[in-house]
Backbone as JSON, one array per atom type, in Angstrom:
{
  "sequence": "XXXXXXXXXXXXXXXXXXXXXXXXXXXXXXXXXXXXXXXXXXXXXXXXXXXXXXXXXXXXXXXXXXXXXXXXXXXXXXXXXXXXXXXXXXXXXXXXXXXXXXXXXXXXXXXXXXXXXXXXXXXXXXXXXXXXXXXXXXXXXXXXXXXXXXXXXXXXXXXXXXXXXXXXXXXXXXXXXXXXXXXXXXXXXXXXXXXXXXXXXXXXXXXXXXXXXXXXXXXXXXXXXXXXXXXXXXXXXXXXXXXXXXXXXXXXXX",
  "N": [[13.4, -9.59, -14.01], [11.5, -9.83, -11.13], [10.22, -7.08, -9.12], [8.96, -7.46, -6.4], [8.74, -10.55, -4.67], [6.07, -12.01, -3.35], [5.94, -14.9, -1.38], [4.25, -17.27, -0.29], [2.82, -16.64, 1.7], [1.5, -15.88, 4.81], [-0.17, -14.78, 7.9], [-0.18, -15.39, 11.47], [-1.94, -14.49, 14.16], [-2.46, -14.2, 17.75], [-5.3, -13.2, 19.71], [-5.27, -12.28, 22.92], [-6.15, -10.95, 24.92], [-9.07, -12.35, 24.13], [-9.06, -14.59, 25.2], [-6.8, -16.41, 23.67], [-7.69, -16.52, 21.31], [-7.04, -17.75, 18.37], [-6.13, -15.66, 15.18], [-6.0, -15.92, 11.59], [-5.6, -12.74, 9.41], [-4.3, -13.33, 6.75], [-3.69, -15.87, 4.48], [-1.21, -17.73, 2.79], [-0.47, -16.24, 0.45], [0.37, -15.49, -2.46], [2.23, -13.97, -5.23], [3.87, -11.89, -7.84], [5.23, -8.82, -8.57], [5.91, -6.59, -11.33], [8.64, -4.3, -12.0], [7.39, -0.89, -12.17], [4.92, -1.44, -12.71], [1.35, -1.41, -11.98], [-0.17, -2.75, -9.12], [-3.24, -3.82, -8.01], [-4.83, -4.3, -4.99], [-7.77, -5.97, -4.4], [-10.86, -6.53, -2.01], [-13.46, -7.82, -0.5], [-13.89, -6.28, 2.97], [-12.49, -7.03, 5.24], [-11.19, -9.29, 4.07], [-8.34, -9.29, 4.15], [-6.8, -7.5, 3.0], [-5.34, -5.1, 3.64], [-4.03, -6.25, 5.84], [-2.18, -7.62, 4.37], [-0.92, -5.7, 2.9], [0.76, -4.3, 5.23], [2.32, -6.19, 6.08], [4.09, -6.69, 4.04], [4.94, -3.68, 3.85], [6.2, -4.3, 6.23], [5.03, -3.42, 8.95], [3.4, -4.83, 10.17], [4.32, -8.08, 11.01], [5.2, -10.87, 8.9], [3.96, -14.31, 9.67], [4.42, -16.77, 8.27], [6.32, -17.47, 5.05], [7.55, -15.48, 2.21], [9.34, -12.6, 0.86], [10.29, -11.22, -0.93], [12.24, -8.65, -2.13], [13.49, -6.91, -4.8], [16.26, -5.07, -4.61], [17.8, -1.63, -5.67], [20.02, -2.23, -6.56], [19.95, -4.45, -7.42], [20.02, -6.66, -5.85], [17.91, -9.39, -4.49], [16.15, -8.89, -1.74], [15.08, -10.45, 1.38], [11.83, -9.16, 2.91], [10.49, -10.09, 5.21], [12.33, -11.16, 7.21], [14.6, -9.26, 6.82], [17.26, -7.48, 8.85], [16.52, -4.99, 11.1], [17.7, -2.66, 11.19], [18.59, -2.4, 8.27], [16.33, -2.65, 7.45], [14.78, -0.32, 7.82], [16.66, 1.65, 6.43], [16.23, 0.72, 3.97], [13.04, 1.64, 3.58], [13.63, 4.52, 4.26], [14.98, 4.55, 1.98], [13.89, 3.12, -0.37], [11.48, 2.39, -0.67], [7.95, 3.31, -0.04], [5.11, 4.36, 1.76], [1.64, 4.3, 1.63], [-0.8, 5.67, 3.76], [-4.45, 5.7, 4.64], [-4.68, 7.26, 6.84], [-3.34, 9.89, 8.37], [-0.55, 10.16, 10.24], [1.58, 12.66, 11.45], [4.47, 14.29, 12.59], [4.5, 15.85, 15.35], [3.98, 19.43, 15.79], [5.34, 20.19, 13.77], [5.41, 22.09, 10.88], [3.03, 21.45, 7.54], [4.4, 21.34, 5.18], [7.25, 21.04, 5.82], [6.88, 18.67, 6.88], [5.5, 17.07, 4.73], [8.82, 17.8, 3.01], [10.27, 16.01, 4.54], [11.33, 13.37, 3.95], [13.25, 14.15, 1.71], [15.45, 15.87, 3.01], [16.29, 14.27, 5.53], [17.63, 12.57, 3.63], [19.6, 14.82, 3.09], [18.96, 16.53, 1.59], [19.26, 20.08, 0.38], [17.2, 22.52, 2.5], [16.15, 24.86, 1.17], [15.56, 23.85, -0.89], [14.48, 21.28, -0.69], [12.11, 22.43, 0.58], [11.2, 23.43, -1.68], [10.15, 21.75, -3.4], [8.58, 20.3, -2.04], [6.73, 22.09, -2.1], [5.72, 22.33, -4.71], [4.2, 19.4, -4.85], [2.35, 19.89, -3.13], [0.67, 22.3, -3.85], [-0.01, 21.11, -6.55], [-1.98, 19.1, -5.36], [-3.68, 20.58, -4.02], [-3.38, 21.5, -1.77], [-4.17, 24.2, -0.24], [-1.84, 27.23, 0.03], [-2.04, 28.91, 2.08], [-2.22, 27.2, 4.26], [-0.06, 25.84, 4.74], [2.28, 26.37, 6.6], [0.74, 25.67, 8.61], [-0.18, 23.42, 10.83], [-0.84, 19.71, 10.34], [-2.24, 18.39, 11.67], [-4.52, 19.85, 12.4], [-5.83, 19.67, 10.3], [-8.27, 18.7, 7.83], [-9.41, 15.47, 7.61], [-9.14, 14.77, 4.02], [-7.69, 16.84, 3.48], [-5.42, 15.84, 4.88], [-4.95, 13.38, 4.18], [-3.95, 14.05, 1.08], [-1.68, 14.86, 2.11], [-0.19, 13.41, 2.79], [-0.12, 11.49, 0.6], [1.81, 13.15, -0.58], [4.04, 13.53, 0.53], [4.95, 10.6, 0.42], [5.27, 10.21, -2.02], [7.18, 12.39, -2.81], [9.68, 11.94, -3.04], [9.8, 10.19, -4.67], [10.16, 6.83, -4.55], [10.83, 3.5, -5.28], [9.04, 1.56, -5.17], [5.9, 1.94, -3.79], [3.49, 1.55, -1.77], [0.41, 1.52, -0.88], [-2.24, 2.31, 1.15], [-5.87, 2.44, 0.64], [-5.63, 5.54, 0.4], [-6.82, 7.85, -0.77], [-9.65, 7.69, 0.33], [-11.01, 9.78, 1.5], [-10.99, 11.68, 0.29], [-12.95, 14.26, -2.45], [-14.02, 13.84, -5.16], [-13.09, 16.04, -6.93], [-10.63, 16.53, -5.85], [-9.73, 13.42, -5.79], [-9.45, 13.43, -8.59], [-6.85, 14.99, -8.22], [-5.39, 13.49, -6.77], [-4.85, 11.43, -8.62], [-3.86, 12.29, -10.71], [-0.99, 12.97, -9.76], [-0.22, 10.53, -9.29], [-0.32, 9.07, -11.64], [1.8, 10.48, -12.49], [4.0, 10.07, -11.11], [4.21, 7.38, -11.88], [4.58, 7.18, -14.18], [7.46, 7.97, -13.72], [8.48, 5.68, -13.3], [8.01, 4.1, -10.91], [6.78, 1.59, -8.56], [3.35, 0.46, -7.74], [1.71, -0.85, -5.05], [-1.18, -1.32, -4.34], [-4.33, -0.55, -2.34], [-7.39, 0.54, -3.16], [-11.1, 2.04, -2.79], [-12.33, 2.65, -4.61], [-13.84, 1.39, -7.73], [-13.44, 2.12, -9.89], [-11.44, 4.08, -9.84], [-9.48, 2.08, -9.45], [-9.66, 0.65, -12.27], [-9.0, 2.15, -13.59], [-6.13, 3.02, -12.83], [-4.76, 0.45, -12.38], [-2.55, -2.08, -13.64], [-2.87, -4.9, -13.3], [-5.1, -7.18, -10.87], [-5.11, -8.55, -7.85], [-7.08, -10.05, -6.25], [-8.73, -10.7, -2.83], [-10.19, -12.97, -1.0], [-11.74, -14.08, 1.88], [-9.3, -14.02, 3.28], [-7.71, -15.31, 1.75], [-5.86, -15.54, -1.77], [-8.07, -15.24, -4.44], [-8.19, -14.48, -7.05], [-5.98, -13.62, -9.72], [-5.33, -11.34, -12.35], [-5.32, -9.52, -15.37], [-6.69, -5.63, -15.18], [-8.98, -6.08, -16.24], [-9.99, -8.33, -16.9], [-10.15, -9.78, -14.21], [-12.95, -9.83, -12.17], [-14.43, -7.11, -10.23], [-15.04, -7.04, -6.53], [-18.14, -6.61, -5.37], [-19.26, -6.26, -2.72], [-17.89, -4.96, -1.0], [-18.41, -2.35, -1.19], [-17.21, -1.01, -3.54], [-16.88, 1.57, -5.5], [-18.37, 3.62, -8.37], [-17.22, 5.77, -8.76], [-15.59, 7.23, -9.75], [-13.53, 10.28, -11.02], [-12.97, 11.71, -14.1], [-10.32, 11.9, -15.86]],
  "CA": [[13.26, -10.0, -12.61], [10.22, -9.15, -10.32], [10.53, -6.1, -8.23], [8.44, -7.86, -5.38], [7.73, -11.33, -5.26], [5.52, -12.82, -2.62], [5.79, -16.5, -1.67], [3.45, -18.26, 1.02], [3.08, -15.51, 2.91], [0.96, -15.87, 5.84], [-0.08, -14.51, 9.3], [-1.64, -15.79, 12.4], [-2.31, -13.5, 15.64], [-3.49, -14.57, 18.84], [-5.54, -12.31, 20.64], [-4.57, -12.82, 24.62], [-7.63, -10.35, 25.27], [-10.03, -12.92, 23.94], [-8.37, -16.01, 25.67], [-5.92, -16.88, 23.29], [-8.44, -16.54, 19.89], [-6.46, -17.48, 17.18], [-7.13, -15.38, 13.61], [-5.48, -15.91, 10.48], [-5.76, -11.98, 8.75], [-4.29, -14.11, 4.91], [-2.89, -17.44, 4.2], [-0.56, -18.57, 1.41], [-0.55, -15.54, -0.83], [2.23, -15.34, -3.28], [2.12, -13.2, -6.32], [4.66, -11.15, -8.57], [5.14, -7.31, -8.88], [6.85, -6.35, -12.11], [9.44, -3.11, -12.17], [6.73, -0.15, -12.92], [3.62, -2.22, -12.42], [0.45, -0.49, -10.68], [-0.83, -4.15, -8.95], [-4.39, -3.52, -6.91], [-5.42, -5.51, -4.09], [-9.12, -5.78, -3.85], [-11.89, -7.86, -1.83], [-14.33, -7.7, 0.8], [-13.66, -6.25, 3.97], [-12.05, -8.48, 6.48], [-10.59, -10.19, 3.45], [-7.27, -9.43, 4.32], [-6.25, -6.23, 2.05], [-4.9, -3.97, 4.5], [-2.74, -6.72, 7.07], [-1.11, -8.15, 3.49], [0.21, -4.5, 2.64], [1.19, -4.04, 6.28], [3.0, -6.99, 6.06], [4.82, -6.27, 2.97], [5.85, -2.88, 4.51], [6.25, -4.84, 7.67], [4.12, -3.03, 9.67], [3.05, -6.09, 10.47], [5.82, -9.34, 10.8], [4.46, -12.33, 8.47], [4.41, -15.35, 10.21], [5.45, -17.44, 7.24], [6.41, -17.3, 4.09], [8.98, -15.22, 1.83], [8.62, -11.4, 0.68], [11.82, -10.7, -1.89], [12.15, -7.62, -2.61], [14.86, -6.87, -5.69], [16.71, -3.81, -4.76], [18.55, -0.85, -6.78], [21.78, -2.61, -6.52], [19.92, -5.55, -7.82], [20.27, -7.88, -4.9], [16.76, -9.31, -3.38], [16.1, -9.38, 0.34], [13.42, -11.1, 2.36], [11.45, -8.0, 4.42], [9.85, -10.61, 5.97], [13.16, -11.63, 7.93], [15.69, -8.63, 6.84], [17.59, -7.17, 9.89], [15.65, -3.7, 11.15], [18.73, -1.67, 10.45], [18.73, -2.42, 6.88], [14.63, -2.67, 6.59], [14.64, 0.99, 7.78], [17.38, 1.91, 5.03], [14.79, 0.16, 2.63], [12.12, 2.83, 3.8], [13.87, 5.35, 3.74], [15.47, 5.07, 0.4], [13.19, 2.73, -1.77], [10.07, 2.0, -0.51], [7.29, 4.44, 0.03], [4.36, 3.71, 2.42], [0.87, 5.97, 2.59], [-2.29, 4.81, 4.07], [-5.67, 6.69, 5.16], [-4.41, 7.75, 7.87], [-1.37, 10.38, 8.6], [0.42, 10.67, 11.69], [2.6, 13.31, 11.37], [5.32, 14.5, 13.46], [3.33, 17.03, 15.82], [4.12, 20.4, 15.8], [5.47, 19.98, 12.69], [4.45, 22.51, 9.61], [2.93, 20.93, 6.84], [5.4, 21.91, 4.31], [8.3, 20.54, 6.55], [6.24, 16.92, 6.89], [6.52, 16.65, 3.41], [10.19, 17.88, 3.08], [11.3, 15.65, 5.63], [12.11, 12.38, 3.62], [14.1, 14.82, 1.29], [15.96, 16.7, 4.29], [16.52, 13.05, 6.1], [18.71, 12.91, 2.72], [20.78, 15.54, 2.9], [18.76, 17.85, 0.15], [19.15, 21.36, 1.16], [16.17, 22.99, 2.78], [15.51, 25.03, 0.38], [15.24, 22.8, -2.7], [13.42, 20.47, -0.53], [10.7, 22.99, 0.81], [10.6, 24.12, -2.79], [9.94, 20.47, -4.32], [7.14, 20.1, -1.02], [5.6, 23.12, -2.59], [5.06, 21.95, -5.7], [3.57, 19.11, -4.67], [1.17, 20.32, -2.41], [0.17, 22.65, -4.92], [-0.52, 20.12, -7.64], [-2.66, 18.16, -4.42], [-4.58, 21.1, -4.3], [-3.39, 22.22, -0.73], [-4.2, 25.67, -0.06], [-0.48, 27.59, 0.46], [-1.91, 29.71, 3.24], [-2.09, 26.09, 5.13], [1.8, 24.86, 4.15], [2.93, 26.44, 7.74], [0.23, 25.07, 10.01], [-0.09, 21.86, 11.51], [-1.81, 18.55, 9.83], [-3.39, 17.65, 12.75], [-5.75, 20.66, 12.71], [-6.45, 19.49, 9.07], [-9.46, 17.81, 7.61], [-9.15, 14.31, 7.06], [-8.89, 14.73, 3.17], [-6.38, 17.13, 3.64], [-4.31, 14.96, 5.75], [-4.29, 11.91, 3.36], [-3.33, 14.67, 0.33], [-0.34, 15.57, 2.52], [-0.01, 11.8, 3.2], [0.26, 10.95, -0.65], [2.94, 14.44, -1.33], [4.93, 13.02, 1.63], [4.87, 9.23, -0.16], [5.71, 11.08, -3.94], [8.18, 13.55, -3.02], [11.45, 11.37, -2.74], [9.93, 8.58, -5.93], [10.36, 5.73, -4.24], [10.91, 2.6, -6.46], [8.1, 0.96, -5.02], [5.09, 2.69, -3.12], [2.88, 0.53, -0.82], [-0.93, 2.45, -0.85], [-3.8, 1.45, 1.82], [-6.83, 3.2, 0.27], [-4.97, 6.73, 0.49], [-8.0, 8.51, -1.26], [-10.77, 7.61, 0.96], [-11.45, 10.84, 1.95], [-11.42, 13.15, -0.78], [-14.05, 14.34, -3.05], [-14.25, 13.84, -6.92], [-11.64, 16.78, -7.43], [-9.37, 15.69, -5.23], [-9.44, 12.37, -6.56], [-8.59, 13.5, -9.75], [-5.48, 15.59, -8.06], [-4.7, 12.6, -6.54], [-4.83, 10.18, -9.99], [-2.58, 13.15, -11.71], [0.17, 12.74, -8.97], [0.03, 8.91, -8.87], [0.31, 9.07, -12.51], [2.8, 11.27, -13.02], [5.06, 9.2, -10.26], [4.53, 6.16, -12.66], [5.74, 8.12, -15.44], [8.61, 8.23, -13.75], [9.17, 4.37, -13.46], [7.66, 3.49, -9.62], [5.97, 0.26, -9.12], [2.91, -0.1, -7.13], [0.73, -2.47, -4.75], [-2.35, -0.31, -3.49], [-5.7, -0.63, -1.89], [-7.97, 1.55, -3.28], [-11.93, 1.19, -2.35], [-13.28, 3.07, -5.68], [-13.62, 0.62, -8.99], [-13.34, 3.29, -11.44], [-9.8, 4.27, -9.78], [-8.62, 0.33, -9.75], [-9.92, 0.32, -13.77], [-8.26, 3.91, -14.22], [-4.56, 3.17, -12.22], [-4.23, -1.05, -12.17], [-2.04, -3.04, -14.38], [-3.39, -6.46, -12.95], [-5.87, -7.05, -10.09], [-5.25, -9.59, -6.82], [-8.46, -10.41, -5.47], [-8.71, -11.45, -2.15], [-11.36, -13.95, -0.22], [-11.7, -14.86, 3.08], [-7.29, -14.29, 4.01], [-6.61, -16.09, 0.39], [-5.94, -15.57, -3.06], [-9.22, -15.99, -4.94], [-8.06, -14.75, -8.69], [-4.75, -13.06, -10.17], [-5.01, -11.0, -13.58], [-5.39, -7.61, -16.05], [-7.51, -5.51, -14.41], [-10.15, -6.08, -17.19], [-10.53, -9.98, -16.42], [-10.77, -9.85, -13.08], [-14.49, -9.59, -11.71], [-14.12, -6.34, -9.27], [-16.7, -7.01, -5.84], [-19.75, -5.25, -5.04], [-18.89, -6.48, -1.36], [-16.5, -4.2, -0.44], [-18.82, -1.08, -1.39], [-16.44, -0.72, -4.4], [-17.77, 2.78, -5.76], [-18.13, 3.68, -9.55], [-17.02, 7.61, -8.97], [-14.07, 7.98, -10.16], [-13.73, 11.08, -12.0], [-12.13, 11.35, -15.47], [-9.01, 12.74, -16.04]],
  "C": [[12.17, -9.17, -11.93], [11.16, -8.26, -9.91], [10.49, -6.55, -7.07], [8.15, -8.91, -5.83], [7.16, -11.55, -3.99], [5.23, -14.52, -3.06], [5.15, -17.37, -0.47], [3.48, -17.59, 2.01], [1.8, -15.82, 3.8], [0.71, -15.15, 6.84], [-1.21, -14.76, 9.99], [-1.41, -14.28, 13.78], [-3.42, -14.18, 16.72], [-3.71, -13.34, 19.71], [-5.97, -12.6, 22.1], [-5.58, -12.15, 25.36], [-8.57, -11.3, 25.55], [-9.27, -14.33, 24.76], [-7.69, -16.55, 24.56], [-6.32, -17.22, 21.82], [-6.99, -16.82, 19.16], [-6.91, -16.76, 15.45], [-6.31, -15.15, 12.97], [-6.03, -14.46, 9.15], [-5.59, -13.03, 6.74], [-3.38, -15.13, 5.23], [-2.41, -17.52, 3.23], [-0.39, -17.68, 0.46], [0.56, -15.77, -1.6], [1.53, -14.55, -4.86], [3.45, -11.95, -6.75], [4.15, -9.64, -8.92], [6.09, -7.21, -10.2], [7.17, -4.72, -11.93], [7.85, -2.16, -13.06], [5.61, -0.64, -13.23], [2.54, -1.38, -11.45], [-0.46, -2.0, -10.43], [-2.05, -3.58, -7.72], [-4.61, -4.37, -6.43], [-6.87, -5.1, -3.99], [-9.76, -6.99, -3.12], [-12.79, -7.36, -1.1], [-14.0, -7.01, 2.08], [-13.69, -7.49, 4.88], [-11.06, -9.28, 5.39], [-8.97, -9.97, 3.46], [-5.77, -8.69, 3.9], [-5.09, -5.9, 2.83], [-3.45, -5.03, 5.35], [-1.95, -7.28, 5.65], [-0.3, -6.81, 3.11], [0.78, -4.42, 3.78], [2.12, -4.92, 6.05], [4.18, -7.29, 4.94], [5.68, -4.79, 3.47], [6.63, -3.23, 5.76], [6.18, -4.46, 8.89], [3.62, -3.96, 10.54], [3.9, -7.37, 10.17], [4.75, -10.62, 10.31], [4.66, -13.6, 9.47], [4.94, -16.49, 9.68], [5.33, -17.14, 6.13], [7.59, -16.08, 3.28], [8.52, -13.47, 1.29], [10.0, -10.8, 0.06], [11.26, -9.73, -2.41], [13.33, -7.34, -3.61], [15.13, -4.94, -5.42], [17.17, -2.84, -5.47], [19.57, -1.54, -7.17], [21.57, -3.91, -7.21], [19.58, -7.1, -7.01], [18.78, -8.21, -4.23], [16.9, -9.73, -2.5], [14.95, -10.05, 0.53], [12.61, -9.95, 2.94], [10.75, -8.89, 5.12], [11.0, -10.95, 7.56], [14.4, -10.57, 7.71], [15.74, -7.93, 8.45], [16.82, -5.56, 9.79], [16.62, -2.6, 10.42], [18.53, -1.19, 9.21], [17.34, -2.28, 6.16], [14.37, -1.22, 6.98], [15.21, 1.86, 6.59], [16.58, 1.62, 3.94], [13.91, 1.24, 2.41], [12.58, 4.11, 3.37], [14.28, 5.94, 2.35], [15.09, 4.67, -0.88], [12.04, 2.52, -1.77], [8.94, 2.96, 0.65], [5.67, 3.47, 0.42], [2.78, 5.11, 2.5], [-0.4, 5.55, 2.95], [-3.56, 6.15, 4.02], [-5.9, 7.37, 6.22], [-2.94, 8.5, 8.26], [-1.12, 10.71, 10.24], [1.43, 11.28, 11.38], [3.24, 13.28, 12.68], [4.54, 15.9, 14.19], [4.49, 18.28, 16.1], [5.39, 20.88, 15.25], [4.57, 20.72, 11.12], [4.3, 21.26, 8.91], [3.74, 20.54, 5.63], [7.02, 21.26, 4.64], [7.98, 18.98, 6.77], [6.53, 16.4, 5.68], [7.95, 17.03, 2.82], [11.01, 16.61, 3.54], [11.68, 14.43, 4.84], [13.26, 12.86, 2.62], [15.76, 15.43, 2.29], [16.78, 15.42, 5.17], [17.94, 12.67, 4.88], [19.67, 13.64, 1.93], [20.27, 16.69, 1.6], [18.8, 19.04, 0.87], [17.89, 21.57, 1.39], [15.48, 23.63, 1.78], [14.83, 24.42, -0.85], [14.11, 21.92, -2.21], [12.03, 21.24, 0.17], [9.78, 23.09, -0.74], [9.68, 22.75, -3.84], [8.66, 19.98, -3.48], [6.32, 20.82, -1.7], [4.99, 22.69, -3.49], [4.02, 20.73, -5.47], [2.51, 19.24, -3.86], [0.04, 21.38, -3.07], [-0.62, 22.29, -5.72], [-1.62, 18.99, -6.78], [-3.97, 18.89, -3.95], [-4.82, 21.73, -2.75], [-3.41, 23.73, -0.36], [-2.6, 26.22, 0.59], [-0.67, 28.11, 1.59], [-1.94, 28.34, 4.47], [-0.61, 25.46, 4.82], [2.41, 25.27, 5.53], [2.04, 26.58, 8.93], [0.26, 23.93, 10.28], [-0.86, 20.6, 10.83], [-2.58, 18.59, 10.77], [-4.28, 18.57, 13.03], [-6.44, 20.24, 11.02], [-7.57, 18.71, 8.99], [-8.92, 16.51, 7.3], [-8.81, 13.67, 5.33], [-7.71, 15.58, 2.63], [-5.02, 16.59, 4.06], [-3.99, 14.05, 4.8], [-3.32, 12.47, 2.09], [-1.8, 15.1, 0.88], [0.41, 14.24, 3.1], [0.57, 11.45, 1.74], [1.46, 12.15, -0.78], [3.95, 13.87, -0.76], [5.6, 11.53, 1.09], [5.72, 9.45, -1.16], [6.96, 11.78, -3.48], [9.68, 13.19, -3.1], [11.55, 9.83, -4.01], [10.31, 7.84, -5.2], [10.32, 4.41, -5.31], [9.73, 1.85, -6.06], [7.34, 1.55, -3.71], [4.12, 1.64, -2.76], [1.22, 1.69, -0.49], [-2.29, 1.38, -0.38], [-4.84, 2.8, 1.7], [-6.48, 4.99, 1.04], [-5.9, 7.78, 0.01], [-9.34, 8.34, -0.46], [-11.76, 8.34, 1.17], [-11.82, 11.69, 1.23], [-12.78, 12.56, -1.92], [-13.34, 14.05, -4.8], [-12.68, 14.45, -7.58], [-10.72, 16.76, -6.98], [-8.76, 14.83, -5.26], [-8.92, 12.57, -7.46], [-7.4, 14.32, -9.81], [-4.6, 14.15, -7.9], [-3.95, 11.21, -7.87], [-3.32, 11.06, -10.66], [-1.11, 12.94, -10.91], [0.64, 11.21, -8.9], [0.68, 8.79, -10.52], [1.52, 9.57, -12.85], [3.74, 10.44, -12.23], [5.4, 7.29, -11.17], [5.2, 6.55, -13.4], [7.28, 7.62, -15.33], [9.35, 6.84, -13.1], [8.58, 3.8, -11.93], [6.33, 2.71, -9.76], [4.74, 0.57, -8.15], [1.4, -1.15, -6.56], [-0.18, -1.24, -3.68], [-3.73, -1.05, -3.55], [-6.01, 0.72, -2.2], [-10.09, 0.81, -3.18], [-12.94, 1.86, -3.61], [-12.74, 2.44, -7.26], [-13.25, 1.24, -9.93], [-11.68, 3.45, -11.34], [-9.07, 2.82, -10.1], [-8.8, 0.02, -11.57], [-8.55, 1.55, -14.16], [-6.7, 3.64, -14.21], [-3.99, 1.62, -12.6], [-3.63, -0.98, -13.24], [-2.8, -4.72, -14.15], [-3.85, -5.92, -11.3], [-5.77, -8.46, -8.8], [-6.39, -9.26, -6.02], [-8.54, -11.36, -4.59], [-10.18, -11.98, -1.59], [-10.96, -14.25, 0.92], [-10.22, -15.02, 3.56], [-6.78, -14.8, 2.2], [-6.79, -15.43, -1.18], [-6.84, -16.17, -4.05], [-8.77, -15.75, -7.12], [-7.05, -13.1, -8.84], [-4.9, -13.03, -11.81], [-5.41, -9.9, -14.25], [-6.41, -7.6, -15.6], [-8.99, -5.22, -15.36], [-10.78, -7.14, -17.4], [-11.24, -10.18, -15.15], [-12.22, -9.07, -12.38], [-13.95, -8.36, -10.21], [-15.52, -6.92, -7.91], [-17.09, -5.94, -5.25], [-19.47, -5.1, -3.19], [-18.94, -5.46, -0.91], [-17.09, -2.94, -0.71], [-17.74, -0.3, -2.17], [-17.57, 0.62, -5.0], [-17.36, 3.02, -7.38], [-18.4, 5.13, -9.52], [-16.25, 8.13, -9.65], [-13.95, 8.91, -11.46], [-12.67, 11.14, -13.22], [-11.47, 12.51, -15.86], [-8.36, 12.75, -17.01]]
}
């Protein structure tokens, strides 16, 4: 059984700014996640990457279509239509969200940001500072920064404490909008060792990433979007990656 399936998923938005513009971010997608799958979304900018993960975390509310998710227990839900209650419970306990951007909790150590989905579940403090450490460590965060603030951080720092924060509680399925953006070469390849190692350990996921080398390096299969739609679904050694999108051939080797 899929993990995730998508089925005619959609969304429109009218913007009330512009007099009542209508714009369709993606139309009609549908595509299958399998249990322990690394599935990449790529395309163009504008093509619709970013509002289809949103909309899968539901960041963004589809306007139609279906978004089953198969839980631990077995049972799949809709997140397109599950009650908030229960789509927060989701978050918190199976599904793992990290973009290019962190908003922490302000005035908030670093060390305690990543703790906190641990801590939220009842792990003792200590165990869960000590399990932050390590990963921040292995991310390549300097320790004398673990009890200051993100928000004085660099922007490649921030996303590294963005991905530890994502990792630190395994989630069964991790949701990634180009989470690497920022970092350099060696940071990248902290970041690849942590993503890997979280597969290892059985977690599925559906990421935007904007460097080809990483989508060759991490994918299982490749959804390529066009213009809002589904232009071509398959191993990420079929599918034609685009130049568009200032896809980058950096990715360092690990």
């Amino acid at each position: 059984m899929a993990l995730l399936s998508l089925r005619g998923v959609s969304k429109v938005i009218t913007l009330h700014v512009l007099d009542g513009r209508v714009v369709e971010p993606f139309q009609d997608v549908s595509f299958d996640v399998e249990p322990g799958e690394f599935v990449a979304v790529v395309g163009a900018s504008g093509s619709g990457k970013s509002s289809l993960v949103k909309a899968i975390h539901r960041t963004y509310l589809a306007t139609a279509g279906r978004i089953l998710y198969t839980r631990a227990d077995g049972v799949a839900v809709d997140l397109a239509s599950l009650p908030d209650p229960e789509l927060i419970a989701l978050r918190r306990q199976e599904i793992g969200y990290v973009s290019q951007f962190l908003r922490p909790e302000p005035r908030t150590p670093a060390i305690e940001v990543v703790a906190l989905p641990l801590l939220r579940h009842g792990v003792p403090r200590e165990e869960a500072r000590a399990r932050a450490a390590r990963l921040l460590e292995q991310l390549g965060i300097d320790a004398r920064l673990w009890s200051s603030y993100p928000t004085l951080f660099s922007g490649g720092e921030q996303q590294r404490i963005g991905i530890a924060r994502a990792l630190i509680r395994q989630p069964r399925l991790l949701l990634a909008d180009e989470p690497t953006s920022a970092l350099d070469a060696l940071n990248v390849a902290r970041a690849i060792e942590a993503l890997l190692a979280a597969r290892r350990g059985g977690m599925t996921v559906v990421g935007i990433f904007h460097d080809a080398g990483l989508v060759r390096r991490l994918a299982d299969r490749v959804v390529l979007m066009e213009h809002g739609r589904v232009r071509a679904i398959g191993p990420v050694g079929e599918v034609e990656l685009p130049r568009a999108d200032g896809l980058q051939e950096v990715a360092p080797r690990v």
